[in-house]
N, C-alpha and C positions, 0 to 999 in steps of 0.2 A: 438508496444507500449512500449517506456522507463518509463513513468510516471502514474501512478496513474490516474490523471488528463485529462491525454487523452485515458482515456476509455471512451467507449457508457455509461457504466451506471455512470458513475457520468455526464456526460453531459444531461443523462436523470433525472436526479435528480436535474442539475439545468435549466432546462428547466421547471420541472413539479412545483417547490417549487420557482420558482426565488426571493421569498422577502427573505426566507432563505438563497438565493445564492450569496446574492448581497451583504452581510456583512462576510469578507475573515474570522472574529472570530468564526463565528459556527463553531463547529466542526463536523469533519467526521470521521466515528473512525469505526472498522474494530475486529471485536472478533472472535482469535485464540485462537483455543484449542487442545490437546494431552496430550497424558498418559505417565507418567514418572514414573522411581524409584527412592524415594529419597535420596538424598545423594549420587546419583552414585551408588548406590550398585545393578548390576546386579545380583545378587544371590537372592536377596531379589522378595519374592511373593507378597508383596505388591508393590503399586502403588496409584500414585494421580493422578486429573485430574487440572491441573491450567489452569485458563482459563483467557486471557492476551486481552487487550486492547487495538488495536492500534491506533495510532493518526495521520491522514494523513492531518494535516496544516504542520506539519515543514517538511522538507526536505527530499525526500527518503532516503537517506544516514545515518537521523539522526531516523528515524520512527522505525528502528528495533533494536535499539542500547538500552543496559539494562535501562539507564537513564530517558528515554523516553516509559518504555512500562508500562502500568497499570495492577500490579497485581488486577483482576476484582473481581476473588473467587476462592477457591479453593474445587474440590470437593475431601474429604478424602473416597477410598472404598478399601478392600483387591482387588477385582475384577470388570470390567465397570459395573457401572449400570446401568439399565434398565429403570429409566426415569430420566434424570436428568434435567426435567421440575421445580421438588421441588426444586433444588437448583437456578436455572434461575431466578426463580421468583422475590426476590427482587432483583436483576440486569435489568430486564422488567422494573418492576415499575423505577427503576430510570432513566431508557430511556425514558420512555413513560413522567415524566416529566420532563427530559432534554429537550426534542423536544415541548413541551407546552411553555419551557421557564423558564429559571432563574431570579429573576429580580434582580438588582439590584450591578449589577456584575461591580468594580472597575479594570481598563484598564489604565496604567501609564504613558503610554508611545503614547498611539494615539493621542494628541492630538497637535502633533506636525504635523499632515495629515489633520485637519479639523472634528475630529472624538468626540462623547461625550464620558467624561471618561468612564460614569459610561452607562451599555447597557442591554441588555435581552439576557443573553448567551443559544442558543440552539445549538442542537447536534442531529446525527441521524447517527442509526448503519447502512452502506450502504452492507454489509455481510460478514460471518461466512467463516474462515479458517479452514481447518483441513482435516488428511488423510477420507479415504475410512472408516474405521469403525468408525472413528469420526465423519465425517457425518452423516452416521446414527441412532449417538447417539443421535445428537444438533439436526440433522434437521426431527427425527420420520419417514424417509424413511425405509423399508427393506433393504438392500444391501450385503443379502447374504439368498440362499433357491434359490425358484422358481419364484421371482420377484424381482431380486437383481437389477436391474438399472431404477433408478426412471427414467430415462428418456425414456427408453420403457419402462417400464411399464412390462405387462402382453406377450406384442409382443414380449420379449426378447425366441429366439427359446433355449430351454433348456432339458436336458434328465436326468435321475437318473442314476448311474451307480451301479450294484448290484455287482462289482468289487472293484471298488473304493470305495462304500459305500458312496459318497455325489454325489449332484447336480453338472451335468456338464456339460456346455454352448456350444452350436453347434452353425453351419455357420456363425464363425465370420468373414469369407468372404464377406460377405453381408455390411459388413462397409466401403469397400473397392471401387475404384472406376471400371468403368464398364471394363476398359480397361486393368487391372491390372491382370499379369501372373496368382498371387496365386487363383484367381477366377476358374483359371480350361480353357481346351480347348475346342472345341469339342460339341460335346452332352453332355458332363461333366461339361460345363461352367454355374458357378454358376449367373444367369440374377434376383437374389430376389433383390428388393428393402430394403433399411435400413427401419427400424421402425421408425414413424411418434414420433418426437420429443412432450411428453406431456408438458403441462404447468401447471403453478403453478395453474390457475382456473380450468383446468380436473383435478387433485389432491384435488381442494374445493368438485369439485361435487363428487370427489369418496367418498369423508368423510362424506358433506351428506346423501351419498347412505346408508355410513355402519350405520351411526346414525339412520336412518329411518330400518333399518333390511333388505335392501332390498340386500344387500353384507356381505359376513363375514369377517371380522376382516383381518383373517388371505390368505383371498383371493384377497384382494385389496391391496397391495402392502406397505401399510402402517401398522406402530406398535404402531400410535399414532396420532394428530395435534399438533404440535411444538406452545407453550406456546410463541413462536418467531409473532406468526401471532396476537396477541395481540398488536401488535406495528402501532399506528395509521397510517403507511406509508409499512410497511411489504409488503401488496398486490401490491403495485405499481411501486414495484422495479421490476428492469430491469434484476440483478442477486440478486440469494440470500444467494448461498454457492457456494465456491470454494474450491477447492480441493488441495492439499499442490504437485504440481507434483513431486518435488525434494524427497520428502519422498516416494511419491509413486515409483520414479526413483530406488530411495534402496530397496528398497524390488523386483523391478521386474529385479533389476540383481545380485541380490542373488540367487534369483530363476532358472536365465539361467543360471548360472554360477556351480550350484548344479545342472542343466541337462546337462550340457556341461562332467562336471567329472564325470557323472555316478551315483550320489549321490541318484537320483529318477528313476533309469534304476531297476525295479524287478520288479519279478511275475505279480503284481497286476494292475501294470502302461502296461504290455503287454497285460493282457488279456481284460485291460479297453478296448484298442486299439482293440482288436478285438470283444470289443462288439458292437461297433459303426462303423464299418468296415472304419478304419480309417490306417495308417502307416502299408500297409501288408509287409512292409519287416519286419519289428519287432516283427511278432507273432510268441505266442507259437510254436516248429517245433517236430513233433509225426516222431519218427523213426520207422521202422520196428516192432520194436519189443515193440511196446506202449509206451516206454519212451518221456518224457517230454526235451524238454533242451531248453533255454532262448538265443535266439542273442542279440549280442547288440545293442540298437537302432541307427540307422545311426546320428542322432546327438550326440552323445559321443565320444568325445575322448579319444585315446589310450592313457599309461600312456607316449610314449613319447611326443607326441604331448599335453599332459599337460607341461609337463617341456617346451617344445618349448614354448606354449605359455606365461608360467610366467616370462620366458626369457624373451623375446620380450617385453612383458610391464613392466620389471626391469628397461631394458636399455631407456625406453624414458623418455627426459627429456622437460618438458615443460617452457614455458617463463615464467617469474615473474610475479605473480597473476593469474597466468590462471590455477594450479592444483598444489596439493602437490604433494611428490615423494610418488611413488606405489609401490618401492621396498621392502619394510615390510610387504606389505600384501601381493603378491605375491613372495613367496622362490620357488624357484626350485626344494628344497628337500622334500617338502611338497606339494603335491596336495590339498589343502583343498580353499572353497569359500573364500572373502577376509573378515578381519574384521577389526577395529577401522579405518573404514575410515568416512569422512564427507560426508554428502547427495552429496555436488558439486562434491566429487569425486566419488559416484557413478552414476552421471550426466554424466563428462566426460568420464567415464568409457562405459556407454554409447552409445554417441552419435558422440564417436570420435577416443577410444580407441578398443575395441570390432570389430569395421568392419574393422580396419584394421590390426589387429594382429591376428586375424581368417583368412586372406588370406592361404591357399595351407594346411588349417587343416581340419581333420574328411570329411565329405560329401560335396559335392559342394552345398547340401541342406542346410545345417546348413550355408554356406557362404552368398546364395542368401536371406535368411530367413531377416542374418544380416543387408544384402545392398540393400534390398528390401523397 
């Protein structure tokens, strides 16, 4: 899918509404949100929440460009808030009468197609952009504890670590297909089924389970009903949030990147592993004489095979428009994760740089992990 256009759910939306489909001026419009500092200032504890309106009649090309985006609201808090229903609200309401209809809406330039100037402008939000905790802000899911993925729900197999001190997520093998190495051999091979995708109508009946008393609050996976479901078409959508992958991209190779240099290799990260009898080459190892001493986890590398590898992605050089140069964030004198790069180039980084400048470094583990 290149286009907006040729998704399932906008074809279910004009399938479902076709008198609204049938006139190209409605709008279709799309609310991204994320937490920013303003003015650039990373040092700064404070943060806003802007929350931007996209407009998917003109052209992909022209949809995300500053011209073209709707500052919608902005929410002002030192830290995320906890319901930002309050702020939604008159933004709902002017949905809910966007999609009733404008009347009397002046159009300049139609009537050179057969078209009346003047029309009944409607509009309907087809769904909500934004990372992982952003979601859970706009759309009242939990997505983090012991019911963190609205989509299983309760099924998501999860454990406490009195190591680690948080919540943390077992056989995620289980998403994997049947035939696939990382599942295990043997009598070892993991045969669970993935958990039964919920919908947006089992999330209705959860809510009136908790309204009626018959579930608690904090047991049903939810931390709210999203003031979103007020919108006379909400329940009939096809999708209803999406997830920012490029954003989420950065942050999950920060993360490998900061277990590749050993940044997350201690104490606590060993003995989590041996609470879940999970990595036994990397536990704690009791000598003779009751001392304690720490190996390294087999996915770390050595400090030379860091300099190899920030070599390696110095020197490539990508075509015009496909990546920027990665030589600044990767030095050689400096082991450290990358920074001031763009979500695309922690995309690239990725899904094209990583498996292959990992070849003949650290464990053949950490290589098949890669190219698996």
């Amino acid at each position: 899918m290149r286009l907006v256009s040729n998704s399932p759910a906008v074809a279910h939306i004009e399938e479902t509404w076709s008198e609204f489909a049938r006139d190209p001026r409605h709008l279709r419009l799309g609310l991204a949100s994320d937490g920013v500092s303003p003015y650039s200032i990373r040092s700064s504890t404070y943060s806003v929440w802007p929350l931007a309106l996209m407009n998917y009649n003109i052209p992909p090309w022209l949809a995300t460009k500053k011209g073209f985006i709707l500052l919608a609201l902005i929410i002002p808090s030192p830290k995320q808030t906890k319901n930002v229903d309050v702020f939604l609200q008159p933004l709902v309401e002017e949905l809910s009468q966007l999609w009733e209809g404008v009347d009397d809406i002046f159009d300049n330039r139609t009537h050179r197609i057969g078209r009346d100037r003047r029309f009944v402008l409607k509009g309907i939000l087809m769904w909500t952009m934004h990372d992982y905790p952003g979601f859970g802000a706009i759309s009242g899911f939990q997505t983090k504890g012991y019911c963190a993925c609205p989509t299983c729900a309760y099924m998501l197999p999860y454990g406490w670590s009195y190591e680690l001190r948080k919540v943390v997520y077992l056989q995620y093998s289980t998403f994997l297909p049947l035939d696939h190495p990382f599942r295990g051999v043997g009598a070892d091979k993991n045969l669970d089924e993935p958990p039964i995708p919920r919908t947006m109508e089992w999330w209705r009946a959860r809510w009136d389970a908790v309204q009626t008393g018959n579930i608690q609050l904090d047991e049903s996976g939810l931390r709210r009903w999203s003031i979103l479901h007020e919108l006379p078409y909400w329940k009939s959508l096809q999708i209803h949030h999406l997830l920012d992958l490029m954003h989420i991209e950065a942050n999950v190779v920060k993360s490998l990147i900061k277990h590749l240099f050993g940044d997350k290799d201690n104490v606590r990260a060993q003995r989590g592993c041996e609470e879940f009898n999970m990595h036994t080459e990397s536990w704690m190892q009791v000598s003779d004489d009751g001392t304690e001493t720490m190996p390294s986890a087999p996915w770390v590398l050595r400090k030379e095979e860091r300099k190899t590898l920030c070599q390696r992605i110095s020197k490539i050089r990508f075509p015009t428009g496909f990546g920027s140069y990665l030589r600044k964030a990767f030095t050689t004198d400096k082991a450290s994760w990358p920074s001031d790069l763009k979500s695309h180039d922690f995309h690239i980084l990725l899904q094209h740089v990583l498996p292959t400048c990992l070849h003949g470094l650290g464990s053949s583990h950490s290589t098949v992990s890669f190219n698996g």
